[in-house]
Backbone as CSV, one residue per row, in Angstrom:
resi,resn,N_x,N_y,N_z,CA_x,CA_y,CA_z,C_x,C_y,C_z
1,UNK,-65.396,-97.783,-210.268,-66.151,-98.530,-209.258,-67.630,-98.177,-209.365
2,UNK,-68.299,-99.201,-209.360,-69.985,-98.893,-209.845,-70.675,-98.934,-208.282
3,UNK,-71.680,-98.388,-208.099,-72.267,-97.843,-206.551,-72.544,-98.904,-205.892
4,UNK,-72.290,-100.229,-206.539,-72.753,-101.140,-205.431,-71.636,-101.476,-204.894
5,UNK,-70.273,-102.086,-205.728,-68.335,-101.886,-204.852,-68.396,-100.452,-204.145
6,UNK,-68.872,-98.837,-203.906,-68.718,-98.414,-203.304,-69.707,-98.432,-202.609
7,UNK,-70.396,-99.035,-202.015,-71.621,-98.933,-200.754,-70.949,-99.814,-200.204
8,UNK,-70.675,-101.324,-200.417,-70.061,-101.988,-199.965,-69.105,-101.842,-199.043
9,UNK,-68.041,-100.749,-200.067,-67.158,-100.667,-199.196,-66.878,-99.590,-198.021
10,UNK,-68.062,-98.209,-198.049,-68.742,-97.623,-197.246,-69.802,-98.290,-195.912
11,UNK,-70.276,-99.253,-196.359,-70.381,-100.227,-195.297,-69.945,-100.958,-194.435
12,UNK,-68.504,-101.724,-194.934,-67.690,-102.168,-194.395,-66.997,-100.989,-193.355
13,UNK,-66.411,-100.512,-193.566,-65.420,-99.181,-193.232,-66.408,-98.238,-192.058
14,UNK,-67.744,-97.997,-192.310,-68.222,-97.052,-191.479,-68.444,-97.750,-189.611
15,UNK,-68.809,-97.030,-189.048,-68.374,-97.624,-187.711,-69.600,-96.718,-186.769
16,UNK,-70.709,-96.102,-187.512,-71.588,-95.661,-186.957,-72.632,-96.928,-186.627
17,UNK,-73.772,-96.738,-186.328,-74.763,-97.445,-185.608,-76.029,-97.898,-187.086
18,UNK,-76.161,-96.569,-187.720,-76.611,-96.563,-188.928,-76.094,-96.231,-190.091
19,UNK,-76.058,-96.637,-190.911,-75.196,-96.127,-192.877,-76.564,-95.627,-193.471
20,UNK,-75.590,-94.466,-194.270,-77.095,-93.716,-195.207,-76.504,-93.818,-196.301
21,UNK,-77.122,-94.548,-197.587,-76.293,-94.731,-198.872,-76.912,-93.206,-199.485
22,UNK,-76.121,-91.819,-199.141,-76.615,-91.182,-199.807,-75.980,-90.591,-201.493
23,UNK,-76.848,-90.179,-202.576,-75.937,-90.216,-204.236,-75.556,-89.123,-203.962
24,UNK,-74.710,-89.120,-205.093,-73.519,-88.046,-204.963,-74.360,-86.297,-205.146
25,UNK,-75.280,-86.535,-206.420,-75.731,-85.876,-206.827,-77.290,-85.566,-205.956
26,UNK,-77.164,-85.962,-204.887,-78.659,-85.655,-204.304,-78.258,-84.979,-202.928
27,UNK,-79.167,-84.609,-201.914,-79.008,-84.045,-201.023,-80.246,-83.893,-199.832
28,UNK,-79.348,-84.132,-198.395,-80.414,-84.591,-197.981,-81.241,-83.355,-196.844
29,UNK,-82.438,-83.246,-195.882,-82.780,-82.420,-195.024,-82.213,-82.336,-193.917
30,UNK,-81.569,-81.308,-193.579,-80.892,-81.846,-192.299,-80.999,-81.913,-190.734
31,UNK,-82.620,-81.785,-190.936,-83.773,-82.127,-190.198,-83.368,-83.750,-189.528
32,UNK,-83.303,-84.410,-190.627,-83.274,-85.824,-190.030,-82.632,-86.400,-189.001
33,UNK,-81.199,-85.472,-189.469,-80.048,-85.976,-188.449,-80.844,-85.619,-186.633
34,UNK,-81.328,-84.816,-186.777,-81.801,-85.218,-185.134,-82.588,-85.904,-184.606
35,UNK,-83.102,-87.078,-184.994,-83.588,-88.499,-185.268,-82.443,-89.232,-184.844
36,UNK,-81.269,-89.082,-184.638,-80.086,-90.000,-184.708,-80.372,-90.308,-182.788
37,UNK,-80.599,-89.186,-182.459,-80.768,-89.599,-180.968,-81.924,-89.162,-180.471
38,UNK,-82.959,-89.706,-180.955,-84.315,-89.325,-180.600,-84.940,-90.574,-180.460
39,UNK,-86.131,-90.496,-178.980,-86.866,-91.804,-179.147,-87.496,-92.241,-179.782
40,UNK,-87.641,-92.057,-180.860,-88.224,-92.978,-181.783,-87.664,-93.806,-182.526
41,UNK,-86.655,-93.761,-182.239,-85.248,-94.658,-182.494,-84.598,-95.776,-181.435
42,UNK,-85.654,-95.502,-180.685,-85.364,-96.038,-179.495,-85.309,-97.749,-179.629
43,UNK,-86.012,-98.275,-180.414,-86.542,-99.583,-181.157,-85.155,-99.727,-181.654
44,UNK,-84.432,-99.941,-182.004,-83.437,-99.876,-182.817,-83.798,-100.445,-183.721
45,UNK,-84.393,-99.790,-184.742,-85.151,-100.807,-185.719,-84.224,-101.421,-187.046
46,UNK,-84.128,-102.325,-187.308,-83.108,-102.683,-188.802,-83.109,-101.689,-190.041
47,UNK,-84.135,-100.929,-189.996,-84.621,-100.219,-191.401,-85.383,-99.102,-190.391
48,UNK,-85.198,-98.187,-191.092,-85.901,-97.012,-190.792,-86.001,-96.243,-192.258
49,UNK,-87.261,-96.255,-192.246,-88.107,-95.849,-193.922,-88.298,-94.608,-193.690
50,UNK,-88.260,-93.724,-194.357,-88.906,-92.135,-194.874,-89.048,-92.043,-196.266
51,UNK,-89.501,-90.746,-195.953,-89.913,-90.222,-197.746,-88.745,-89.276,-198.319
52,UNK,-88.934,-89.085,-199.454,-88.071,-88.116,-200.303,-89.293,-87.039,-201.074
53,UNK,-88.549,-86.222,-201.724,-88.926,-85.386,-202.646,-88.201,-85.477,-204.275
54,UNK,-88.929,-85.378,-205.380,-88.054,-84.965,-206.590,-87.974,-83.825,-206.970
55,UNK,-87.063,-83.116,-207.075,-86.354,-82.036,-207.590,-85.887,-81.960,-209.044
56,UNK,-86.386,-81.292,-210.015,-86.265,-81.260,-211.482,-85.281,-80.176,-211.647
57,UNK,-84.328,-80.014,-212.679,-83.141,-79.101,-213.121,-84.308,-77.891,-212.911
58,UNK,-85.286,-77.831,-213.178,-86.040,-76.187,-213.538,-86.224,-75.973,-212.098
59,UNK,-86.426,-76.706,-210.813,-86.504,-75.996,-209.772,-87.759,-76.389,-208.942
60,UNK,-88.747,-77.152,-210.020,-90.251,-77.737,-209.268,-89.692,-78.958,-208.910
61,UNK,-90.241,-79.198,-208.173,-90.287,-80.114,-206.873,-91.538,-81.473,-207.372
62,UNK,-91.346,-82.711,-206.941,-92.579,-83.724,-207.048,-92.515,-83.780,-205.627
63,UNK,-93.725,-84.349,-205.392,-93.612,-84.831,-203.642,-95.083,-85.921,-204.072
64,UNK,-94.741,-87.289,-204.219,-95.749,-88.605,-204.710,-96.384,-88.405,-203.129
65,UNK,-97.851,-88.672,-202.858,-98.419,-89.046,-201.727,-97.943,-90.032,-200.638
66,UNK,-97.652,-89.986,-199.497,-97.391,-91.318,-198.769,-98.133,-91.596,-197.627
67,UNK,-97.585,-92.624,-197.177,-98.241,-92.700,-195.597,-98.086,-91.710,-194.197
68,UNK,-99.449,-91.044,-194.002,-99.260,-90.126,-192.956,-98.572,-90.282,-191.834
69,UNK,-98.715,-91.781,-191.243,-98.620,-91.903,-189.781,-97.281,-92.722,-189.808
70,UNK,-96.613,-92.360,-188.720,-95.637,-93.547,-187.877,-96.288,-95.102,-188.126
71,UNK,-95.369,-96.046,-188.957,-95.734,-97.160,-189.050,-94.722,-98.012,-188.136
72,UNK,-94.931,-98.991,-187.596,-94.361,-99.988,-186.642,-93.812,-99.552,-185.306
73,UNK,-92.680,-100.085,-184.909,-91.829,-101.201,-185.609,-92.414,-102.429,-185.344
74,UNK,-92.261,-102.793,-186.933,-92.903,-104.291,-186.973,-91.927,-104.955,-188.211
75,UNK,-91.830,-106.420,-187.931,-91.266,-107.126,-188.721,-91.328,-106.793,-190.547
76,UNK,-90.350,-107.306,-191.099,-90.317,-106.706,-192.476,-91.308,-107.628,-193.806
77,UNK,-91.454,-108.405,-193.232,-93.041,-109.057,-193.626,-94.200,-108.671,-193.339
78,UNK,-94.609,-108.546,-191.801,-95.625,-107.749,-191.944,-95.610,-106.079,-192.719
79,UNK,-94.263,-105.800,-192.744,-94.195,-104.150,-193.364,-94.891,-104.275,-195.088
80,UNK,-94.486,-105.392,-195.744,-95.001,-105.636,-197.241,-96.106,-106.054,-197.022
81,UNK,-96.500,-106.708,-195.953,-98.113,-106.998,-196.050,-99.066,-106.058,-195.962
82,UNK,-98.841,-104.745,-195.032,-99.075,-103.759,-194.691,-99.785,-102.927,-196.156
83,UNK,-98.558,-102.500,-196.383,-98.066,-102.272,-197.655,-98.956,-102.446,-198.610
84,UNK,-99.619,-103.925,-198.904,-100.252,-104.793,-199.699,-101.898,-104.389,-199.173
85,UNK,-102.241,-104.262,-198.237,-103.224,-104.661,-197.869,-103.653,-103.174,-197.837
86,UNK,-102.734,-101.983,-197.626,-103.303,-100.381,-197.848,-103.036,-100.296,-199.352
87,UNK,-102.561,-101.109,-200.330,-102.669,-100.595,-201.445,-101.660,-99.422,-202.089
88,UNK,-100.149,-99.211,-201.240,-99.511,-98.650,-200.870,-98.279,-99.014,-201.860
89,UNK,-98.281,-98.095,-202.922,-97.081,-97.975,-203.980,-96.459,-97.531,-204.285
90,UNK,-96.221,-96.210,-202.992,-94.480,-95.494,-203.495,-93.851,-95.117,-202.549
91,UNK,-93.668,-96.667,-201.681,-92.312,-96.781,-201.373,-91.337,-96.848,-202.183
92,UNK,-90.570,-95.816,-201.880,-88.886,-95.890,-202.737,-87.992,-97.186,-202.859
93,UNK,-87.734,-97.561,-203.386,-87.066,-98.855,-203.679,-85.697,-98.909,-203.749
94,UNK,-85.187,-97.589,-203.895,-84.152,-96.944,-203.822,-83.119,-97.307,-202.397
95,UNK,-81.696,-97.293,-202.211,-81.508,-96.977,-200.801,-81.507,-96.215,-200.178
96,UNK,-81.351,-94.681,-201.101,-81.089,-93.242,-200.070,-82.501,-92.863,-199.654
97,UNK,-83.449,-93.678,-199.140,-84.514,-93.479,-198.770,-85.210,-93.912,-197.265
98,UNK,-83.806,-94.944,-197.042,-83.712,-95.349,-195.455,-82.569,-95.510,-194.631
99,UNK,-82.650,-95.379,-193.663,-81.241,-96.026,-193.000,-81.338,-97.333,-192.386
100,UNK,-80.419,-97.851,-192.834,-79.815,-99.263,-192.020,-78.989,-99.503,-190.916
101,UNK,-79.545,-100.188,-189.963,-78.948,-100.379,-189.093,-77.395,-101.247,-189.386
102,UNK,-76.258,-100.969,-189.334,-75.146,-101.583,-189.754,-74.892,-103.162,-189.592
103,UNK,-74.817,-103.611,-188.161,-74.991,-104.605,-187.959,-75.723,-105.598,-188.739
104,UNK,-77.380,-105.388,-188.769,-78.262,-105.936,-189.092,-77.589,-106.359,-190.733
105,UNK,-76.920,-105.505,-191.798,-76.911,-105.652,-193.025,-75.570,-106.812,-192.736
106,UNK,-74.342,-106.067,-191.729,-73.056,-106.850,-191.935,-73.732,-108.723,-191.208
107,UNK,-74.537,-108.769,-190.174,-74.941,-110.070,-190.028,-75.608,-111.110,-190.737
108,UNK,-76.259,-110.103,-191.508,-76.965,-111.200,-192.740,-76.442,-110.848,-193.989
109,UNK,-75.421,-110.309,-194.224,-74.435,-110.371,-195.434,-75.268,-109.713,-196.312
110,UNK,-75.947,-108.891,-196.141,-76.987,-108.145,-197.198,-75.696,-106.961,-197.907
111,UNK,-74.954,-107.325,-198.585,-74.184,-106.709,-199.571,-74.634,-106.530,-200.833
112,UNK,-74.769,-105.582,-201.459,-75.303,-105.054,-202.673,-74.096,-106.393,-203.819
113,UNK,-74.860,-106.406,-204.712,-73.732,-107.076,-205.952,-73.437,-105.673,-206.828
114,UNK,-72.398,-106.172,-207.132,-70.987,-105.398,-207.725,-70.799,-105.887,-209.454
115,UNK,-70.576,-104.481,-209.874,-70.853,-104.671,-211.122,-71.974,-104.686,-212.047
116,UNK,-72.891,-104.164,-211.425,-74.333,-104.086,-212.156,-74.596,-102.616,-212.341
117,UNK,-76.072,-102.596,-213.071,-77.147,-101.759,-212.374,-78.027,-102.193,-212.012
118,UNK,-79.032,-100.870,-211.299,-79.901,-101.392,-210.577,-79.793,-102.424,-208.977
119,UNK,-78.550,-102.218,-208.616,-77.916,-102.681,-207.797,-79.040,-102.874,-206.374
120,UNK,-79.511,-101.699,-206.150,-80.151,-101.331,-204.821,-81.541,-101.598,-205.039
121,UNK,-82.080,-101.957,-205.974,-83.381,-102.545,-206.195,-83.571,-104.096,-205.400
122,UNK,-82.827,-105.043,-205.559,-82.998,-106.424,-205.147,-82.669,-106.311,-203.963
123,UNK,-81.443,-105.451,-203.473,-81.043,-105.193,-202.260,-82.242,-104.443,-201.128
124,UNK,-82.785,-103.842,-201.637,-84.134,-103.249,-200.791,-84.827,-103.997,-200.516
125,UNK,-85.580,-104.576,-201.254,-86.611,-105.815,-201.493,-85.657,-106.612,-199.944
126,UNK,-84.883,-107.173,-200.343,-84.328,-108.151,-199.379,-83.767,-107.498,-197.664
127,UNK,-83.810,-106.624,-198.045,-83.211,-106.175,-196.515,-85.032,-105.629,-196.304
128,UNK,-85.351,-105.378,-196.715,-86.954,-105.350,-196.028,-87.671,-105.920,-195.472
129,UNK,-87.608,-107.212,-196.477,-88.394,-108.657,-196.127,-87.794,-109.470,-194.973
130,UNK,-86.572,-109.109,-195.038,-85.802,-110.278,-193.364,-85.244,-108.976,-192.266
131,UNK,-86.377,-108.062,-192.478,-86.222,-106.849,-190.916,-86.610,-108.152,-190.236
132,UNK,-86.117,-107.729,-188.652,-87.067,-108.104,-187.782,-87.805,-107.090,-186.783
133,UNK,-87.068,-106.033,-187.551,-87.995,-104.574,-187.123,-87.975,-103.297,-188.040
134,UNK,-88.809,-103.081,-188.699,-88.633,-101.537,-189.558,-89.499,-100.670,-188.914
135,UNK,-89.490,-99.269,-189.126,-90.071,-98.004,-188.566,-90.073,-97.252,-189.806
136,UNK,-91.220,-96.845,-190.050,-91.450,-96.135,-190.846,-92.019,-94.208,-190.386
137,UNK,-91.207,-93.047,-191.075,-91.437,-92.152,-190.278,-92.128,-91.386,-191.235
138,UNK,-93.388,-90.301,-191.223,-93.731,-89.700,-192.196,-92.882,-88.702,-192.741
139,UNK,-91.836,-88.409,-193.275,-90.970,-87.429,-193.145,-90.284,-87.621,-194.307
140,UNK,-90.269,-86.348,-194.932,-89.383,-85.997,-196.334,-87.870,-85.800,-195.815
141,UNK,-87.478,-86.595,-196.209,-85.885,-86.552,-195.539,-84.832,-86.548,-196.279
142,UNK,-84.918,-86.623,-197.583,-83.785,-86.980,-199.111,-84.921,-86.189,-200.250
143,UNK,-83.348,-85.599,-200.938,-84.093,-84.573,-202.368,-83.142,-85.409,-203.040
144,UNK,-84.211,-85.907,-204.263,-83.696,-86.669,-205.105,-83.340,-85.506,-206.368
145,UNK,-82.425,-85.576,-207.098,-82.366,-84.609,-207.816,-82.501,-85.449,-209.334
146,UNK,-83.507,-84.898,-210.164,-83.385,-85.797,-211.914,-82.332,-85.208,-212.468
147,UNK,-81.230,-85.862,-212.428,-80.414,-85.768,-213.490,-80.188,-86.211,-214.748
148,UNK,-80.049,-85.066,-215.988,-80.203,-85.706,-217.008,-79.795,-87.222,-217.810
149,UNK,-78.387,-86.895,-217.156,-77.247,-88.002,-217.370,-77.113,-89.569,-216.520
150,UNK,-78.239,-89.630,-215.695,-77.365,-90.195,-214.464,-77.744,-92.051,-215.224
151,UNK,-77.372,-92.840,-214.353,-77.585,-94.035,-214.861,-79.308,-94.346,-215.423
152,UNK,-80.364,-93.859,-214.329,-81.620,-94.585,-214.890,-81.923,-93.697,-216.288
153,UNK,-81.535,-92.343,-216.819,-82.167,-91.700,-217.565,-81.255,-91.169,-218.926
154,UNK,-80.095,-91.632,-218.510,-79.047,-91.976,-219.474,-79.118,-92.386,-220.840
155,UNK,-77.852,-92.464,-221.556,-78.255,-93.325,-222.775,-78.060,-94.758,-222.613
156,UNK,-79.253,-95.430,-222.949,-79.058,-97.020,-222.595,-78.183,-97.803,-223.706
157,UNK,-78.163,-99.215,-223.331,-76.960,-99.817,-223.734,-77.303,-101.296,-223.379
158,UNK,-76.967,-102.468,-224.045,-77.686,-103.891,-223.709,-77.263,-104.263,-222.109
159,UNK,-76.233,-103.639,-221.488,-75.567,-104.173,-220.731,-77.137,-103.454,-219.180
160,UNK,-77.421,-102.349,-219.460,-78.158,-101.354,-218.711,-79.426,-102.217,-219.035
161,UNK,-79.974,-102.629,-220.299,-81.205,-103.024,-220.218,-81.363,-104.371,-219.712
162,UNK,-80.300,-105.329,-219.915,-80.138,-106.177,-219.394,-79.675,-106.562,-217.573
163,UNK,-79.538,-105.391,-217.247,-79.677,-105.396,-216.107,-81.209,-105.102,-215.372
164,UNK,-81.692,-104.722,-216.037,-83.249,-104.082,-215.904,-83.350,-105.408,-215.377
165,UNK,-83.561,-106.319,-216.804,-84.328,-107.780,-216.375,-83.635,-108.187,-215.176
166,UNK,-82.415,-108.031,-215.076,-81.964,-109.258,-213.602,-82.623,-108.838,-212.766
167,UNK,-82.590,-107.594,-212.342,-83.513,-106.995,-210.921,-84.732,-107.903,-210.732
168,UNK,-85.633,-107.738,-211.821,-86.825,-108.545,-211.821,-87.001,-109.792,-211.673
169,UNK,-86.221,-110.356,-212.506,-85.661,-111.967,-212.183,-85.251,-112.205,-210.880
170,UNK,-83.911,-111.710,-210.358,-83.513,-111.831,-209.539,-84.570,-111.483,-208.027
171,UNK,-85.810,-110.474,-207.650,-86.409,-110.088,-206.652,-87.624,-111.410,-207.131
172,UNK,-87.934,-111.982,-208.502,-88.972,-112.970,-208.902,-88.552,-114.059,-207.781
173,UNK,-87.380,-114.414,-208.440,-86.027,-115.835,-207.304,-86.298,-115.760,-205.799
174,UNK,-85.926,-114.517,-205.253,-85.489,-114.150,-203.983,-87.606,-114.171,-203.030
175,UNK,-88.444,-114.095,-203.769,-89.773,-114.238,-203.378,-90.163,-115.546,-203.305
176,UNK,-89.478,-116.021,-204.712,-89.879,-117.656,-204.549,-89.228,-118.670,-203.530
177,UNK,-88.121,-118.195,-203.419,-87.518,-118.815,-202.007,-87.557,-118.961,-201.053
178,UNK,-88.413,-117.859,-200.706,-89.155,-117.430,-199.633,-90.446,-117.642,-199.213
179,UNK,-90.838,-118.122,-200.685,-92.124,-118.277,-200.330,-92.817,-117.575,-200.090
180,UNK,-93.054,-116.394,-200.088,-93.745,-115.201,-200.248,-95.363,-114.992,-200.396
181,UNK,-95.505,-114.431,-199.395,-97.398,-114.988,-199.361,-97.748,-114.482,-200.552
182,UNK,-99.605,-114.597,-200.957,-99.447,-114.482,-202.606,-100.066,-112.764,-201.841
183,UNK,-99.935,-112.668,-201.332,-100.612,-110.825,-200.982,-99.663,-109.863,-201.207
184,UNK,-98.209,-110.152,-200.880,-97.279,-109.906,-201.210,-96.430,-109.672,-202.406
185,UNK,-96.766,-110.907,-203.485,-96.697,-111.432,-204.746,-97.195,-110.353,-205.143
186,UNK,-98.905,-110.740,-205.471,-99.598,-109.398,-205.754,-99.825,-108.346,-205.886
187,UNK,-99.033,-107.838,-204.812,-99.133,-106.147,-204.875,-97.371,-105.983,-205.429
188,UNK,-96.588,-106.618,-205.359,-95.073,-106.434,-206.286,-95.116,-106.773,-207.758
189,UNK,-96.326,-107.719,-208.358,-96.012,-107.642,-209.631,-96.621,-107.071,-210.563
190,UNK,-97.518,-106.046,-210.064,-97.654,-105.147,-211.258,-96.388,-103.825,-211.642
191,UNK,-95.702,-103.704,-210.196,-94.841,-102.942,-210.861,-93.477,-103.974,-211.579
192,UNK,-92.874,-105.276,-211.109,-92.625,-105.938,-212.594,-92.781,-106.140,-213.654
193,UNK,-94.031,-106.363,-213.612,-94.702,-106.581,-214.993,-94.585,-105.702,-215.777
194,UNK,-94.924,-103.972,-215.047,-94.680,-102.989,-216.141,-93.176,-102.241,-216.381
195,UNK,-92.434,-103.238,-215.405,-90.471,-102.755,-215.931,-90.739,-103.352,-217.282
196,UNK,-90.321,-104.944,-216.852,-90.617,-106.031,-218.093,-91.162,-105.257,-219.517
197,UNK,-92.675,-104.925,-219.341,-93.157,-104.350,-220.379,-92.165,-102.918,-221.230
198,UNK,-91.907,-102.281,-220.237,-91.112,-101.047,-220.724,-89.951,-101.037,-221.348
199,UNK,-89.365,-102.114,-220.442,-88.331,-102.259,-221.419,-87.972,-103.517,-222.330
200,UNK,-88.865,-103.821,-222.864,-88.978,-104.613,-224.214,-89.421,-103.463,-224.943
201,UNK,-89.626,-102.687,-225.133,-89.510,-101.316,-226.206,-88.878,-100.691,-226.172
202,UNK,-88.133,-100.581,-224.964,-86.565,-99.823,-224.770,-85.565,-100.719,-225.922
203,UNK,-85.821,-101.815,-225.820,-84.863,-102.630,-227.283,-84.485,-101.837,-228.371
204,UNK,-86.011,-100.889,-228.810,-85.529,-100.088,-230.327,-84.013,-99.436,-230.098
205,UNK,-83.639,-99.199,-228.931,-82.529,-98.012,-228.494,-81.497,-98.914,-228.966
206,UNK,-81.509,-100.266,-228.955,-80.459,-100.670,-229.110,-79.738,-100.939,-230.394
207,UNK,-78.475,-100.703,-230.822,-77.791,-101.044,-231.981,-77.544,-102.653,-231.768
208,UNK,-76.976,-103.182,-233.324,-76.347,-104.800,-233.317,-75.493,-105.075,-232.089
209,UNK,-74.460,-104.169,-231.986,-73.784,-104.832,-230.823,-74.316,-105.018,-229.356
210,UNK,-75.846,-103.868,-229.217,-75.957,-103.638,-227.893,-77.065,-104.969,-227.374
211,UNK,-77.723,-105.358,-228.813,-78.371,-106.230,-228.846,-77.709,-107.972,-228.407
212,UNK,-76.541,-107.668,-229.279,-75.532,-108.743,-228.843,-75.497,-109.100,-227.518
213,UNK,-74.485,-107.887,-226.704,-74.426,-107.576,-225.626,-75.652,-108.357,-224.198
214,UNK,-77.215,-107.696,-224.864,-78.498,-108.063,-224.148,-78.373,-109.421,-224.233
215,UNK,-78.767,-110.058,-224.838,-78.714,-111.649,-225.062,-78.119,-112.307,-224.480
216,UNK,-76.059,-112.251,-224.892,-75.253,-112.616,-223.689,-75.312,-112.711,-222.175
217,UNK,-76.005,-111.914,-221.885,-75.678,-111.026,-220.277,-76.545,-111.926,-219.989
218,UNK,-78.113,-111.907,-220.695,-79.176,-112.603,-220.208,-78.929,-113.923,-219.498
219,UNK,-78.208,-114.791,-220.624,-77.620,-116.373,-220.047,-77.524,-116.548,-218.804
220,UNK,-77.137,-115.287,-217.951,-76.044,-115.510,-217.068,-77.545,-115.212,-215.606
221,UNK,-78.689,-114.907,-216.287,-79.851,-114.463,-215.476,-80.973,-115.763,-215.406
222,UNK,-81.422,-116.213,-214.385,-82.354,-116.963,-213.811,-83.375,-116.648,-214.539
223,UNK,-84.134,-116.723,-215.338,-85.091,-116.154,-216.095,-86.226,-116.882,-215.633
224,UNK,-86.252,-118.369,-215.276,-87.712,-118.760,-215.293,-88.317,-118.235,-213.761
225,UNK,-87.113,-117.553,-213.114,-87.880,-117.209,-211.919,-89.051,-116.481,-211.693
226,UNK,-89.275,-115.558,-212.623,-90.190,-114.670,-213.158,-91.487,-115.363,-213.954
227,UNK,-91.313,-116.171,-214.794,-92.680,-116.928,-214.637,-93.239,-117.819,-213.429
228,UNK,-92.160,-118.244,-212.791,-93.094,-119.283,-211.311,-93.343,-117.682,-210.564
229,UNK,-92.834,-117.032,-210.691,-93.024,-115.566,-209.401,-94.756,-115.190,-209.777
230,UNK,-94.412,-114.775,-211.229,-95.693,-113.865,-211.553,-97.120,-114.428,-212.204
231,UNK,-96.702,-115.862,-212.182,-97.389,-116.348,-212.687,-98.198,-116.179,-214.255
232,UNK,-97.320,-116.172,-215.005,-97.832,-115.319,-216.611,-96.412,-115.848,-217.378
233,UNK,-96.987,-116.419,-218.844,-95.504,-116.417,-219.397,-95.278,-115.201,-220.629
234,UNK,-96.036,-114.574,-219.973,-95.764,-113.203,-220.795,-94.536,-113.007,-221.273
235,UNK,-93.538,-112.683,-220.325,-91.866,-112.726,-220.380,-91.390,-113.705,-220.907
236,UNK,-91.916,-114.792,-221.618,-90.982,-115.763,-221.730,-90.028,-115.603,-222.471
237,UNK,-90.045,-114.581,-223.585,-89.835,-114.424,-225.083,-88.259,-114.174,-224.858
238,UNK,-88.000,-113.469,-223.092,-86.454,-113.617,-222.810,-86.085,-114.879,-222.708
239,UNK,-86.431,-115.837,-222.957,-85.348,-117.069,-222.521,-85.081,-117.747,-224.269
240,UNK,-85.652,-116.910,-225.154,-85.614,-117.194,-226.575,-84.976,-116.354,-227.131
241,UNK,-83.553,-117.243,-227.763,-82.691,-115.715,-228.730,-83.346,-115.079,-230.013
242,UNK,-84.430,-116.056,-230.665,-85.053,-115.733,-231.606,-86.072,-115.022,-231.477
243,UNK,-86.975,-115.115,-230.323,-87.644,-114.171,-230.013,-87.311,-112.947,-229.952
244,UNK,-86.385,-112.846,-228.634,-85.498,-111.579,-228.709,-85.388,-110.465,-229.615
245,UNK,-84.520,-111.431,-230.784,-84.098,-110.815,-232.023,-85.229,-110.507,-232.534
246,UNK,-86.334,-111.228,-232.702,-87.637,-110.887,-233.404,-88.332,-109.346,-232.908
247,UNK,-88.434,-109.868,-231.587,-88.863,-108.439,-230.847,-88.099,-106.853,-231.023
248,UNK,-87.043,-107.453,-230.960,-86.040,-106.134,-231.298,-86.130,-105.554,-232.605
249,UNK,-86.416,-106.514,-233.551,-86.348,-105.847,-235.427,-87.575,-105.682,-235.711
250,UNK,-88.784,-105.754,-234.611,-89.940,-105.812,-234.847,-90.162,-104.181,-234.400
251,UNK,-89.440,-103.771,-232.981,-89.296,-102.372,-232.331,-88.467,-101.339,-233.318
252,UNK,-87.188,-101.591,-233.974,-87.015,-101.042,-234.546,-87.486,-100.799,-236.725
């Protein structure tokens, strides 16, 4: 079962007020939990944002800069506009980085898809953008731990890189549908642009079959969403098998 069939079904099943998708391999402060009945919770907000820390096998710690102050609660549009307009780029994108209000996800069917990676990437994006209240708290609340092995740092495979692109595609789609002011646009596609970029050189990793594999999977991905999103046909070269192939024997 891949983490998005088990969040799912940790979602379904739980019967608290809030779900914390926390990884197996991480661990959280247990500071937070007394937030569970504290007024600042009082909002019952759909999303409640904090920070994390990274934790490396040797024992040093990252801690990326964030926002000092208590933000909202304010709608999950104004939260990306916010966002946009402080210039503000490391929010976690991740899920073990907020809690969800249960309801809020089971009413608007915000269920992770099953069978991927990168599962909780499109899923963030979207449960953000249709809050009708998030709270953001300054507070390190989740230790992310780098594991050597784990899915993002793993050995890749067409099926993994090809999931890369759907995320992007798929959050390109889910903006355009929405209509998404261009301030918004703006401040989300430079970090697309530079997945996209990264991993079209991640290709060298791939052998004949994994290459196979990439191509196939692709079909099955919305691709032009990403040029009406970002406006650039930089990417196009995915909706071309010859390109593809070109790019790939060109990397390796």
């Amino acid at each position: 079962m891949k983490q998005g069939a088990a969040r799912n079904t940790g979602l379904r099943a739980a019967k608290g007020e809030y779900v914390w998708f926390v990884d197996v391999d991480d661990f959280i402060n247990s500071e937070i939990l007394s937030y569970c009945d504290s007024e600042l919770l009082s909002c019952n907000p759909d999303v409640f944002q904090f920070h994390a820390k990274t934790l490396r096998i040797d024992g040093s710690e990252i801690i990326e800069p964030y926002i000092p102050d208590i933000i909202g609660p304010i709608n999950g549009v104004a939260f990306l506009e916010f966002e946009a307009k402080y210039k503000y780029t490391n929010r976690i994108r991740a899920s073990w980085s907020k809690w969800y209000r249960r309801n809020y996800l089971l009413d608007n069917e915000l269920y992770y898809q099953e069978g991927i990676f990168w599962e909780d990437v499109v899923h963030t994006l979207k449960s953000i953008y249709l809050a009708k209240s998030i709270l953001f708290a300054p507070i390190i609340a989740y230790n992310y731990v780098l594991t050597p092995n784990s899915d993002m740092r793993g050995a890749q495979n067409g099926r993994k890189l090809a999931d890369t692109i759907r995320f992007c595609a798929d959050s390109c789609k889910f903006l355009n549908e929405q209509e998404a002011s261009s301030l918004i646009i703006e401040s989300l596609s430079p970090y697309y642009n530079k997945v996209l970029r990264k991993y079209k050189l991640k290709l060298k990793m791939l052998d004949r079959n994994g290459i196979e594999d990439f191509c196939a999977i692709l079909q099955s991905i919305d691709l032009q969403q990403i040029s009406i999103c970002l406006k650039t046909d930089e990417h196009n070269w995915l909706m071309n098998h010859l390109a593809i192939i070109s790019n790939w024997e060109t990397e390796i």
